[in-house]
N, C-alpha and C positions, 0 to 999 in steps of 0.2 A: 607439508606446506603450512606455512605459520598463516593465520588469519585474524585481522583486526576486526571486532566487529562494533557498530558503533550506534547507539540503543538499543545498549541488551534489556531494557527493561519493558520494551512493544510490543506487540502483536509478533511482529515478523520477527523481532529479538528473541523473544523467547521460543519460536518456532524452531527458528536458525539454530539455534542450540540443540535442543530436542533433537534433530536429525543430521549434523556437523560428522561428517567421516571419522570414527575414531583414531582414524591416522594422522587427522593433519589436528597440529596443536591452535585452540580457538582463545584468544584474548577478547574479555569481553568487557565493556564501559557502558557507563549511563553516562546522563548527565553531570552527576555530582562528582564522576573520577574523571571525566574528562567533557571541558567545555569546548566545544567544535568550534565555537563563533572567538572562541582566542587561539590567533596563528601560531603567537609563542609557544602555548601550552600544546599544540597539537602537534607543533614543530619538533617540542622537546619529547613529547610522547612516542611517537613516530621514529625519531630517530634512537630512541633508548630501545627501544623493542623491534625494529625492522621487521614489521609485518611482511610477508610475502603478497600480500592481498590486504584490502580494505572494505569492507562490506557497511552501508552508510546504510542503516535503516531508523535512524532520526530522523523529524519530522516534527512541524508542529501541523497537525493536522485536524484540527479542532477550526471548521470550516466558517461559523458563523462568531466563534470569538477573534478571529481571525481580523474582521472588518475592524476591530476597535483596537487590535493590538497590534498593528502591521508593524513595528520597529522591532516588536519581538519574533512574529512570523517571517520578517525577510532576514534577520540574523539567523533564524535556525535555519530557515529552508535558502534560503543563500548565499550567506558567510560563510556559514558551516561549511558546506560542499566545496566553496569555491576553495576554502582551506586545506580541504581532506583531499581536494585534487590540487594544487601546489605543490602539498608534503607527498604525497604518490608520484609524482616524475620526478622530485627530487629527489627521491630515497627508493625509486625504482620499484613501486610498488603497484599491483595492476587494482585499481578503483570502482570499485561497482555502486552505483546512487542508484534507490526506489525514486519514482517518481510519480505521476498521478495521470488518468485519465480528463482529471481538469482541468490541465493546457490548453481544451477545447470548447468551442464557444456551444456546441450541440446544435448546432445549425445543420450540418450534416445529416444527410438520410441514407448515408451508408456506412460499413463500419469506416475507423478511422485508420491509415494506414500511417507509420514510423513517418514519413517524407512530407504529409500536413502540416497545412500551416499552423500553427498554434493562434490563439484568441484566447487568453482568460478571463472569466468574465466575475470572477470572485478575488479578494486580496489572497487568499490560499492557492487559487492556481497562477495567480500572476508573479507571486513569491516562490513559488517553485517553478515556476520558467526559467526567472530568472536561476535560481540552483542551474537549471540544466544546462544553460548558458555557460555560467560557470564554468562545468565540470569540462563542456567541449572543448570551451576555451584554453582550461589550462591542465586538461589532460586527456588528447586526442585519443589515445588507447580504451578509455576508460568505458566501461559497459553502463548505461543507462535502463533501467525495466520500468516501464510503464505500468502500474495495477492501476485497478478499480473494485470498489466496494468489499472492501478489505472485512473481512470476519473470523473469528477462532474462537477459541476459547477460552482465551487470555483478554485481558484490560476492558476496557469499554468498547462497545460494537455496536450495530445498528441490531444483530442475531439479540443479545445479551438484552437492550433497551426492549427488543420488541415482546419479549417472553417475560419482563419485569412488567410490562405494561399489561400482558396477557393474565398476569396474575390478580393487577388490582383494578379490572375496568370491564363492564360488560361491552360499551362498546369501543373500536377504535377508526378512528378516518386514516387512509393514505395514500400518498401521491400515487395516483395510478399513472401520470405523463412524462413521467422521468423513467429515460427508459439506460439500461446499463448492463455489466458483468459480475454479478458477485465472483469473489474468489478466497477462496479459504487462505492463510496465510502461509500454512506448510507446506501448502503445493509451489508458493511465490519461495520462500526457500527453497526447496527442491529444485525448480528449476534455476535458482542463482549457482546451487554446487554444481548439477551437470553442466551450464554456460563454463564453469569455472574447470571439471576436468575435463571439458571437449576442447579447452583454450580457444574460445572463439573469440572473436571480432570484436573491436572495439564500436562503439556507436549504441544507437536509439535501439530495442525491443519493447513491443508491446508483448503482456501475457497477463491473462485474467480468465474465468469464465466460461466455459465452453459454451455454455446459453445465453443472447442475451432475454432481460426480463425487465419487469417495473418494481415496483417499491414495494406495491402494492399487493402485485404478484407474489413476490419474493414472499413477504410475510405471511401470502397464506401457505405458502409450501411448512413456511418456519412453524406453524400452528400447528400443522397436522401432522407433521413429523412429532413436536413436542407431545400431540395427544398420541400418536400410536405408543410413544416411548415413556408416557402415562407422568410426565411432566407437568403435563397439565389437567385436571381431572375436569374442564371445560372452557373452551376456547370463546373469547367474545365472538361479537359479529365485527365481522368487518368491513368498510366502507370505501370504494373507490372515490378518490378527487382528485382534483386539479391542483397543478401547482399556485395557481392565484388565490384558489382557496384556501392554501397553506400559507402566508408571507413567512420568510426567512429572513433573515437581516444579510445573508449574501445569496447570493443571484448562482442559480444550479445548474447547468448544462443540463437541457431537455433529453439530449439524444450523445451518448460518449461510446457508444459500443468500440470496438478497438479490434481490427483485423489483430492475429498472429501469423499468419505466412510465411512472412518471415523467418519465425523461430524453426520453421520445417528445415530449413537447410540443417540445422542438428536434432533432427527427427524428435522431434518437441512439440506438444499440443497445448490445449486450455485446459484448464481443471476442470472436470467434475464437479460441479460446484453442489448438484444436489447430494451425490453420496459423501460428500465431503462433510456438508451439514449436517445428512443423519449421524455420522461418526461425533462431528462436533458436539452436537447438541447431546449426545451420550456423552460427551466425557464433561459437558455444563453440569450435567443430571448428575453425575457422581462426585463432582466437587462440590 
């Protein structure tokens, strides 16, 4: 199986790579060899190499520069895709787009299932709605995966920020009210290749997390993990708050947890998110 993949240079890019079947042959792009937000260029791509598969893990995801850059945020997160689904039914290629837990308004007090309404309440989730839109639209076959709180050990992360910060500060504040799924981004590859050799269904999946957690939470696992693994030789204090205590220049979903139920129909669960971090945060410590 030939597969296109498309920001190899991500989180999930460079994941994807890392654990790609060595049987199927993997094409991989950034930005600068190929621009997704031009039809031509993706057209002419696409048809030169007939990918078997298209794997979109582009993204502009940078939530709060987001607010002031929306021409550049809705060309990536939905030109792009609607392009990369165009050139996928024209050239008979099966499409799989990452997506985000911030479709949702967090209004919800339970998890969120695939068939929810969406509400974005940020230019980052309202800009990749529309992506999803997109993809439906012009390419029904096409797999969609919903993550949330995306971390490895690759590029920038909230893991990465919070252990930089651990380094230069006795104390830290954070949002204890935002509540979510961290998910490691090799487990979000992993299950993109099983969807892919189980040939499943086209449409919406959600997968992230097996636990949901807070912000706040989250970081102190990420402390104590970094002290057992002597990353850190002492951890600040740390501080629960509210989100109002924190302003953000875009607006956060209080509550995104994300049923996967669905994904059980091909015997598929959430990740592990905390042994996933102790592994992560080992392989931060030897880079």
């Amino acid at each position: 199986m030939k597969v296109l993949l498309i920001g190899a240079n991500g989180q999930l890019g460079h994941c994807f790579q890392d654990i790609c079947p060595k049987s199927w042959t993997l094409l991989v792009t950034n930005s600068q060899k190929l621009d997704i937000t031009d039809s031509l260029a993706v057209d002419n791509y696409v048809s030169i190499y007939r990918p078997d598969v298209i794997v979109n893990a582009a993204a502009f995801t940078a939530v709060d520069k987001a607010e002031d850059e929306y021409e550049l945020a809705y060309q990536v997160n939905a030109i792009g895709p609607k392009n990369l689904a165009m050139v996928s039914q024209k050239y008979n290629a099966k499409l799989v787009h990452v997506s985000t837990d911030y479709v949702f308004d967090g209004t919800k007090n339970q998890p969120y299932v695939e068939s929810d309404k969406t509400n974005p309440i940020n230019v980052y989730g309202k800009t990749k709605r529309k992506g999803e839109l997109a993809v439906l639209e012009n390419a029904p076959s096409a797999m969609i995966i919903r993550t949330s709180w995306v971390f490895s050990e690759y590029g920038n992360n909230f893991v990465k920020t919070m252990l930089k910060l651990a380094s230069e500060k006795s104390e830290l504040s954070v949002v204890d009210d935002q509540i979510g799924n961290p998910t490691y981004a090799g487990d979000i590859a992993k299950v993109i290749i099983k969807l892919l050799e189980r040939n499943a269904d086209g449409g919406i999946y959600h997968y992230c997390g097996d636990k949901s957690t807070s912000w706040f939470l989250f970081t102190k696992e990420i402390l104590d993990i970094a002290l057992e693994q002597k990353l850190l030789v002492q951890a600040p204090n740390v501080f629960p708050i509210n989100t109002q205590s924190f302003p953000t220049k875009a607006k956060r979903p209080l509550y995104s947890v994300m049923s996967m139920d669905k994904l059980k129909k091909y015997c598929l669960s959430g990740s592990n998110w905390r042994e996933k971090l102790i592994s992560c945060i080992s392989k931060i410590k030897s880079i």
